[in-house]
Residue frames as qw, qx, qy, qz and C-alpha x, y, z in Angstrom:
[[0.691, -0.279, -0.050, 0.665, 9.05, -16.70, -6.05],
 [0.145, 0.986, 0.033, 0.079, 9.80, -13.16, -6.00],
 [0.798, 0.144, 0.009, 0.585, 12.99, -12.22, -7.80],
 [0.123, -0.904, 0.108, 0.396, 15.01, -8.85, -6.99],
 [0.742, 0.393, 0.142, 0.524, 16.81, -7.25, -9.86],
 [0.275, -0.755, -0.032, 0.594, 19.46, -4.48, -10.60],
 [0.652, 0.449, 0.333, 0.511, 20.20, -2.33, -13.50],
 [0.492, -0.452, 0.226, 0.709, 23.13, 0.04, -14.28],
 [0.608, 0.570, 0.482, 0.272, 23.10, 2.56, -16.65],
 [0.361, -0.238, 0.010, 0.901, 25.94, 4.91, -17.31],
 [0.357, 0.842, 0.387, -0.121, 24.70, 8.36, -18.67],
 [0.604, -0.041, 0.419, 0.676, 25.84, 9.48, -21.70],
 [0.252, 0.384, 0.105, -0.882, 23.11, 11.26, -22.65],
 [0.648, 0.149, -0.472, -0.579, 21.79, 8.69, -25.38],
 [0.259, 0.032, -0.965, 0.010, 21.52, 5.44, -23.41],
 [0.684, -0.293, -0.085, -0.663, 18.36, 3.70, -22.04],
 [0.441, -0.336, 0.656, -0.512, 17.37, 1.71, -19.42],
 [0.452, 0.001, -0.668, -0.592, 16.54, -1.31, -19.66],
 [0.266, -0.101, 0.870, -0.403, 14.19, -3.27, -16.96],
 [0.795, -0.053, -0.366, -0.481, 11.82, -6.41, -17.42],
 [0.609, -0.106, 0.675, -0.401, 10.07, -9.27, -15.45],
 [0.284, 0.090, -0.856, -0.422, 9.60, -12.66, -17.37],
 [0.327, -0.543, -0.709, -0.308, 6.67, -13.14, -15.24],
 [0.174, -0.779, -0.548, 0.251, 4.83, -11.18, -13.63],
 [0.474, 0.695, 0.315, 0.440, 5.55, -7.15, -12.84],
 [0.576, 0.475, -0.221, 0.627, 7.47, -4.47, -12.05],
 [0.330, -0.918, -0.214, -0.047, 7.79, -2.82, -8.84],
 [0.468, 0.520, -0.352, 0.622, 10.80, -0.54, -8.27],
 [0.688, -0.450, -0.511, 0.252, 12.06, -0.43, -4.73],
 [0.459, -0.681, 0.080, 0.565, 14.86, 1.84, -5.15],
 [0.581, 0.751, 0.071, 0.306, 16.78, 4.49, -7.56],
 [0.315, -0.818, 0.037, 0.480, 19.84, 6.85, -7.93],
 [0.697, 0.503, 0.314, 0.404, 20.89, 9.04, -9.97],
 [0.207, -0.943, 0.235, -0.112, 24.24, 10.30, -9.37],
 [0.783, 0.228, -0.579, 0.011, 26.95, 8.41, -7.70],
 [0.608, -0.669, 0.240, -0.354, 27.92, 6.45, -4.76],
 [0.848, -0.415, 0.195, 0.268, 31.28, 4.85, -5.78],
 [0.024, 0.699, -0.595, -0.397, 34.45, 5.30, -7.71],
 [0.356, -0.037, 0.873, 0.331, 33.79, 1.79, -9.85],
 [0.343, 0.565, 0.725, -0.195, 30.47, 1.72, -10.78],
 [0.489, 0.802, 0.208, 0.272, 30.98, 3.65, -15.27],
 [0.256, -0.849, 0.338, 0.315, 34.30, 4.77, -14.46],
 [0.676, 0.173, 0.479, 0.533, 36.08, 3.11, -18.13],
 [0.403, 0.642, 0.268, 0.595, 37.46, 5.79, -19.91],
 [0.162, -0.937, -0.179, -0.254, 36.66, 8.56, -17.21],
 [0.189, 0.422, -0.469, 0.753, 39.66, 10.91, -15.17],
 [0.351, -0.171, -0.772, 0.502, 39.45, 10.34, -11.58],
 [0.021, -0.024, -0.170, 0.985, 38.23, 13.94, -11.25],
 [0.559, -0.171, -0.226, -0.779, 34.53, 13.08, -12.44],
 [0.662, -0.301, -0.495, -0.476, 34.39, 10.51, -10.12],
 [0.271, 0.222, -0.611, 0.710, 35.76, 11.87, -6.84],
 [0.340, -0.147, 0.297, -0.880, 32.28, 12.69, -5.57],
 [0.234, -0.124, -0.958, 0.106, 30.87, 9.52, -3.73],
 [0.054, 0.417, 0.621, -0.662, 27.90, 11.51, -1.99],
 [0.288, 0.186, -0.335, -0.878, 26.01, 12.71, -5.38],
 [0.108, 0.380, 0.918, -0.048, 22.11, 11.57, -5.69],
 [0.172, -0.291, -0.398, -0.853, 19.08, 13.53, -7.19],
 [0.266, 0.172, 0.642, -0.699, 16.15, 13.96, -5.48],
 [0.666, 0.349, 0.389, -0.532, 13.01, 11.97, -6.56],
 [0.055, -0.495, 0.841, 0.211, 14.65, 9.65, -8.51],
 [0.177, 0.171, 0.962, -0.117, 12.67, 6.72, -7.44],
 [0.505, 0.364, 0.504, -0.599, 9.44, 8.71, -7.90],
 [0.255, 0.488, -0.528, -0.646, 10.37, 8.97, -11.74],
 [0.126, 0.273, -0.953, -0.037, 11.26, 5.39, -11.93],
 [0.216, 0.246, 0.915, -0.235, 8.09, 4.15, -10.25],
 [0.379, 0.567, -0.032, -0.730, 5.84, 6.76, -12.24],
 [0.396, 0.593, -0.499, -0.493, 6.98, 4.91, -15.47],
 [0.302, 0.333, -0.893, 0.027, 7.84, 1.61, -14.88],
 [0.317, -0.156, 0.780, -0.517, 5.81, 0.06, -11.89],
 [0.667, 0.136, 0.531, -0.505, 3.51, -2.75, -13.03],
 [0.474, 0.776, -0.215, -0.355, 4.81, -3.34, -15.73],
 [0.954, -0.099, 0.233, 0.163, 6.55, -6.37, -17.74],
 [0.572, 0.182, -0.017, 0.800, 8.93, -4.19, -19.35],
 [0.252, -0.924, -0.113, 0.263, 9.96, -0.73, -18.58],
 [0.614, 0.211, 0.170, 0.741, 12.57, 1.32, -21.09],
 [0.219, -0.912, -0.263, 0.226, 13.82, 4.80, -19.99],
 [0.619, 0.511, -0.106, 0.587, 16.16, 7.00, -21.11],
 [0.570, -0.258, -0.435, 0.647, 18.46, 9.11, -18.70],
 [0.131, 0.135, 0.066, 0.980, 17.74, 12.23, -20.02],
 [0.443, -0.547, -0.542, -0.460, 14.25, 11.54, -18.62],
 [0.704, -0.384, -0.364, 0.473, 15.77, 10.57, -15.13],
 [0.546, -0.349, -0.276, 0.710, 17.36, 13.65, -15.19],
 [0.168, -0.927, -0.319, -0.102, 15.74, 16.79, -13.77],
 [0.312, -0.935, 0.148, 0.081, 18.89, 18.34, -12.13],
 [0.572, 0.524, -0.494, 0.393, 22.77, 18.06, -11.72],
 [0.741, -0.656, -0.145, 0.017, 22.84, 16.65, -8.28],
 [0.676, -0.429, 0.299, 0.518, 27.42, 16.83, -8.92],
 [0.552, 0.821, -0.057, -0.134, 28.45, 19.09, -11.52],
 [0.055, 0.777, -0.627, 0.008, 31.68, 17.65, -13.28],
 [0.118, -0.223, 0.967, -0.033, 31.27, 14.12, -12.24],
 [0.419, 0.139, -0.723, -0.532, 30.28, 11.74, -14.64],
 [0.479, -0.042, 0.695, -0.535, 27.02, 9.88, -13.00],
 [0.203, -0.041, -0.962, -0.180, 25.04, 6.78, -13.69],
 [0.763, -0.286, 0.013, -0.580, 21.09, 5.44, -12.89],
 [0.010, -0.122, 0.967, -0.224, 20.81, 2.69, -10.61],
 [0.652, -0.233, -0.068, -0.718, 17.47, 0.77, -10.08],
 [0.052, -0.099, 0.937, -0.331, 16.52, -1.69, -7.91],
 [0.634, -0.006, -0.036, -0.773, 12.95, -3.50, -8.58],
 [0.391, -0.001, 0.915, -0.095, 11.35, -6.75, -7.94],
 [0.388, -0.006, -0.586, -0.712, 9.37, -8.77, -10.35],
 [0.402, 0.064, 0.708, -0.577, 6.57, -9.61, -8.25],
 [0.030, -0.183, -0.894, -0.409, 4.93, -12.88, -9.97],
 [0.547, 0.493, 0.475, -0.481, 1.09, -12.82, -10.94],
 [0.230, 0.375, 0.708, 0.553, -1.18, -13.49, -13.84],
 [0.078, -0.525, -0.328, 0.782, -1.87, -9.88, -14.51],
 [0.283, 0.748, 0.553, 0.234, -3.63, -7.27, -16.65],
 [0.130, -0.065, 0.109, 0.983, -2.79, -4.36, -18.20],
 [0.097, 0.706, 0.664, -0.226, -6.29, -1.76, -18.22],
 [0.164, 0.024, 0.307, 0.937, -6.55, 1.00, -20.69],
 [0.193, 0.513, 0.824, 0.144, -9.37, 3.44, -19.98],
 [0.153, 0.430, 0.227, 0.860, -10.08, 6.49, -22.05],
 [0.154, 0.028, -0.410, 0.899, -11.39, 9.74, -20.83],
 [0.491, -0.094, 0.118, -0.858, -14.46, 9.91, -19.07],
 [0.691, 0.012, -0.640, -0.336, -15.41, 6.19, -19.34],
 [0.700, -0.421, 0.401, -0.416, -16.32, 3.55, -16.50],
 [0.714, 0.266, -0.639, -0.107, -15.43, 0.04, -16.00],
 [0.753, -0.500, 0.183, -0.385, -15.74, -2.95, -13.48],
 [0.253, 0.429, -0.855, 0.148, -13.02, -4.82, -12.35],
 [0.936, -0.114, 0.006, -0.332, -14.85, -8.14, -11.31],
 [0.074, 0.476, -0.873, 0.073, -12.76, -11.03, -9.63],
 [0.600, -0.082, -0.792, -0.079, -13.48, -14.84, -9.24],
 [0.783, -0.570, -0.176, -0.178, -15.26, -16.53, -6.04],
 [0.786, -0.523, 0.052, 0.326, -12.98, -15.92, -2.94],
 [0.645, 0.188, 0.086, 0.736, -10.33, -13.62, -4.84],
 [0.077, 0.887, 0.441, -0.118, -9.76, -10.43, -4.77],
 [0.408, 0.802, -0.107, 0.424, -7.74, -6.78, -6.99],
 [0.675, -0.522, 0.128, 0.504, -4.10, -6.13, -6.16],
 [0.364, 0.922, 0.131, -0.015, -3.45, -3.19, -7.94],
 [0.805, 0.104, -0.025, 0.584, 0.27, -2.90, -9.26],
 [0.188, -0.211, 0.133, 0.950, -0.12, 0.68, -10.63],
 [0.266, 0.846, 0.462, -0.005, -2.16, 3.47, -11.87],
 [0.272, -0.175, 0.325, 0.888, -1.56, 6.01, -14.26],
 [0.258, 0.780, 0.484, -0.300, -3.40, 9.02, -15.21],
 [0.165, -0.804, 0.149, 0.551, -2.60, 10.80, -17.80],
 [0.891, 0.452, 0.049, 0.009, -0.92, 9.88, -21.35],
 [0.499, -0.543, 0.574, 0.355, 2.56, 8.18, -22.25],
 [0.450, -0.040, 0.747, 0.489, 1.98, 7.39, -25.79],
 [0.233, 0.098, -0.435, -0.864, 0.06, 8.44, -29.63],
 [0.404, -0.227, -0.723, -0.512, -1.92, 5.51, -30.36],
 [0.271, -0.293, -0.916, 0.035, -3.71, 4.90, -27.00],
 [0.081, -0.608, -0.649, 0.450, -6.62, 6.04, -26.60],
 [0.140, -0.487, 0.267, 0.819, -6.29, 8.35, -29.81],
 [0.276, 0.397, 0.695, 0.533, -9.12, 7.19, -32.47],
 [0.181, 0.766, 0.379, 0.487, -10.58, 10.26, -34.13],
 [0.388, -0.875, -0.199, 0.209, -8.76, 12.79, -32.04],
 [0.401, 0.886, -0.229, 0.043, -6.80, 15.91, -33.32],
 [0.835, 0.035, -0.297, 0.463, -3.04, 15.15, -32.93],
 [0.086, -0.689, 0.180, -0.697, -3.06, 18.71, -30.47],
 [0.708, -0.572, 0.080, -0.406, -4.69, 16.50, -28.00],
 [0.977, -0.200, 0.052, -0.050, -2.13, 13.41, -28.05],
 [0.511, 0.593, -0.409, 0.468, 1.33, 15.23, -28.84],
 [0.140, -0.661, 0.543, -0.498, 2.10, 15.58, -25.16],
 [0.868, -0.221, -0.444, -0.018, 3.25, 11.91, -23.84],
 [0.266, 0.171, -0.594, 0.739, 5.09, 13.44, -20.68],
 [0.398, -0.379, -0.047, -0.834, 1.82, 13.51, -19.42],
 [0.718, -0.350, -0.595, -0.091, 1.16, 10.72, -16.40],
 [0.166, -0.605, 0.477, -0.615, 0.87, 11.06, -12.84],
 [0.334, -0.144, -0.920, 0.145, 0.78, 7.74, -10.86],
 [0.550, -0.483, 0.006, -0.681, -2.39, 7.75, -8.45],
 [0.022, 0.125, -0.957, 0.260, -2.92, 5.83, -5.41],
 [0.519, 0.031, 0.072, -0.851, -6.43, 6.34, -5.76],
 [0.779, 0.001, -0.334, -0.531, -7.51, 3.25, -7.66],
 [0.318, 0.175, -0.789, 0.495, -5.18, 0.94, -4.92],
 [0.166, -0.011, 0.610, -0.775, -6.83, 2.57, -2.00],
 [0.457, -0.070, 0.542, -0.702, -10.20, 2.18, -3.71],
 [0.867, 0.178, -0.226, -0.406, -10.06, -1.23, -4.96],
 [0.458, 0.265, -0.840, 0.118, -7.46, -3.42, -3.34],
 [0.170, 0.206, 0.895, -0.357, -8.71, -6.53, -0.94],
 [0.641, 0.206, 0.330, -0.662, -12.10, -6.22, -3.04],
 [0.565, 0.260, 0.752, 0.219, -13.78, -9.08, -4.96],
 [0.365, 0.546, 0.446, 0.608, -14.73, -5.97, -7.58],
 [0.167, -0.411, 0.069, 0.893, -14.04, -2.11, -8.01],
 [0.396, 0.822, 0.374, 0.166, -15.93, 0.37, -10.29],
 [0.307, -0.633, 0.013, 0.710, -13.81, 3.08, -11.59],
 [0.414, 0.884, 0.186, 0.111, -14.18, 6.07, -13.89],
 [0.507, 0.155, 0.130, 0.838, -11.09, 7.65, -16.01],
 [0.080, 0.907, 0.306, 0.277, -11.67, 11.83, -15.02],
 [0.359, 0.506, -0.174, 0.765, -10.16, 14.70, -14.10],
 [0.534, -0.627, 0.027, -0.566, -12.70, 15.08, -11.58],
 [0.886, -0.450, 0.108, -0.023, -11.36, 11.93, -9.37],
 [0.844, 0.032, -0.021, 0.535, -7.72, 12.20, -10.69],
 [0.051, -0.649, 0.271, 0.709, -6.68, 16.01, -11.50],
 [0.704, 0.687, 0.163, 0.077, -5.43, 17.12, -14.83],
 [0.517, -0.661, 0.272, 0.470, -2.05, 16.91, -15.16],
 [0.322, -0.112, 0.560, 0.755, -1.70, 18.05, -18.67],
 [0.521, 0.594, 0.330, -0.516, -4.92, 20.53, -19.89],
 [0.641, 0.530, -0.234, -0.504, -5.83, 19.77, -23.36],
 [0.095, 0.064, -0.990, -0.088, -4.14, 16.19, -23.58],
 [0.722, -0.065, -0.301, -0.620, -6.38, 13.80, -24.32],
 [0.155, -0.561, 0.776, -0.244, -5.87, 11.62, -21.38],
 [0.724, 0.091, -0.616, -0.298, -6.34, 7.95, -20.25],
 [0.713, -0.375, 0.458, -0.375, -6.17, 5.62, -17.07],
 [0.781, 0.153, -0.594, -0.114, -4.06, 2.56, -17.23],
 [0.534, -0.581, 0.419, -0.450, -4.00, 0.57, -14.90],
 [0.518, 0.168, -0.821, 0.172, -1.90, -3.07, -13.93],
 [0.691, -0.331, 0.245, -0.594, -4.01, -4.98, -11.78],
 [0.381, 0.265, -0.866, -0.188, -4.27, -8.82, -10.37],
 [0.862, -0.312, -0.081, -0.391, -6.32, -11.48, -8.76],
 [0.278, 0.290, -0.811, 0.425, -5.26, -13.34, -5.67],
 [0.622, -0.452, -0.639, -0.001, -6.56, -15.44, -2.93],
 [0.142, -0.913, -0.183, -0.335, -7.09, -12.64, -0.16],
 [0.760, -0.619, -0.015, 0.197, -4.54, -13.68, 2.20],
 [0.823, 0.221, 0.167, 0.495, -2.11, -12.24, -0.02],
 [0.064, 0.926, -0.028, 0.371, -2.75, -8.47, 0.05],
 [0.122, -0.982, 0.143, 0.028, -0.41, -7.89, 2.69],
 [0.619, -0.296, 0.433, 0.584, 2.51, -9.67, 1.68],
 [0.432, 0.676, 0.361, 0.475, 1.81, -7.48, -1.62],
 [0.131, -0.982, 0.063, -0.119, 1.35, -4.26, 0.39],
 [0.596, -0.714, 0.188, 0.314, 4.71, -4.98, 2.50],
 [0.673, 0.242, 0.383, 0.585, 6.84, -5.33, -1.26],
 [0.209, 0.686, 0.534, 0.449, 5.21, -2.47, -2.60],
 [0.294, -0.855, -0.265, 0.334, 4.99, 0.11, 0.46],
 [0.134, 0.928, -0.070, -0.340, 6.63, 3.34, -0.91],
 [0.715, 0.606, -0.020, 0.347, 10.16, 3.77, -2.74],
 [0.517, -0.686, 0.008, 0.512, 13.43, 4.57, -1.32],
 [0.490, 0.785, -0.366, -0.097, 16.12, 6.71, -3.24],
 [0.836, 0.067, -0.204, 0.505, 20.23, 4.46, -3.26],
 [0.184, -0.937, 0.280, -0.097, 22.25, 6.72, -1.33],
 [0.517, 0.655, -0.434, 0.341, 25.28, 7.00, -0.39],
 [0.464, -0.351, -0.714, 0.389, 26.64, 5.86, 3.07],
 [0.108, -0.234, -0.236, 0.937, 26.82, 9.52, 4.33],
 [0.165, 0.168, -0.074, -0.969, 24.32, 10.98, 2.04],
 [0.700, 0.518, -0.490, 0.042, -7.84, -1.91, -24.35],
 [0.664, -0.627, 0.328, -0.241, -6.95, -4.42, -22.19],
 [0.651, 0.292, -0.686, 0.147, -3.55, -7.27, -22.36],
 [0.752, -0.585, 0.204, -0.224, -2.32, -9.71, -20.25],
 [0.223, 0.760, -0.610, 0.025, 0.50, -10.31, -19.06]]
């Protein structure tokens, strides 16, 4: 059963998202950050900051899915979310919308420059949640390396790469580089994780149709685990 959730999260400037899947893993559908009523963190606030129903950020969702997609939990803070001032003056809020699309999945950590086969059972075959290039934390992927190379954890760029060139197979080679991803952070010492699962083939496209891009919420007008 696949389970749509929502979470609300006023911005104060210190609060954090909070979104998890008791089984399986994250895909975010939708985001906004801004607003698109007059209820929705309005305790405490003068009307004035929250006269402007038509207020939304651009690339919102991309944030949200950047960070969070495949994933059994997913904690953000707003001040990450927020890149602009889509309504100056009125007091705005994150919305997300994400399903927890069940599977027995796998989280893939692989360091830079390394290879690795993703190998599925007879008759299955790789349904890639997410991919990330790039680095979101210290410790992974960080034995004997200066702490120059692993201070920058704003450093990930989702890829569709390892999707496009491993989903509907029974097995996938793929290599963590710069050469088949970019570098989206020179001198970081990057990594490749990747949330992957195994399924009985007739599934890929009710996966693909869940998954297919991200929308933003508008307004009317406007090291390996398993999970």
């Amino acid at each position: 059963v696949v389970s749509t959730e929502t979470a609300v999260t006023c911005d104060d400037g210190i609060n954090v998202q909070h979104l998890s899947c008791d089984n399986g893993a994250i895909i975010v559908q939708a985001a906004l950050y801004g607003r698109k009523d007059r209820e929705t963190c309005s305790e405490g606030r003068p009307q004035n900051q929250l006269q402007n129903t038509q207020c939304s950020q651009n690339g919102t969702v991309d944030i949200l899915k950047r960070r969070c997609d495949g994933r059994k939990v997913c904690e953000i803070n707003t001040n990450v979310v927020r890149t602009s001032d889509p309504c100056v003056n009125i007091f705005k809020y994150l919305e997300t919308n994400y399903t927890c699309f069940p599977a027995n999945y796998v989280f893939l950590y692989l360091c830079w420059n390394n290879v690795t086969n993703l190998q599925m059972n007879v008759g299955q075959v790789i349904l890639v949640y997410g991919a990330y290039y790039g680095r979101l934390d210290k410790t992974t992927c960080s034995f004997r390396r200066p702490d120059s190379q692993i201070q920058n954890v704003y450093c990930s760029n989702p890829t569709p790469k390892v999707a496009e060139r491993c989903n509907g197979k029974n097995s996938c080679t793929i290599r963590a580089s710069n050469s088949v991803f970019g570098d989206p952070c020179v001198g970081t010492y990057k990594y490749l994780e990747v949330s992957y699962g195994e399924y009985p083939h007739v599934h890929t496209l009710v996966f693909s149709l869940l998954v297919i891009g991200g929308n933003e919420i508008t307004s009317p007008s406007a090291s390996t685990r398993h999970g």
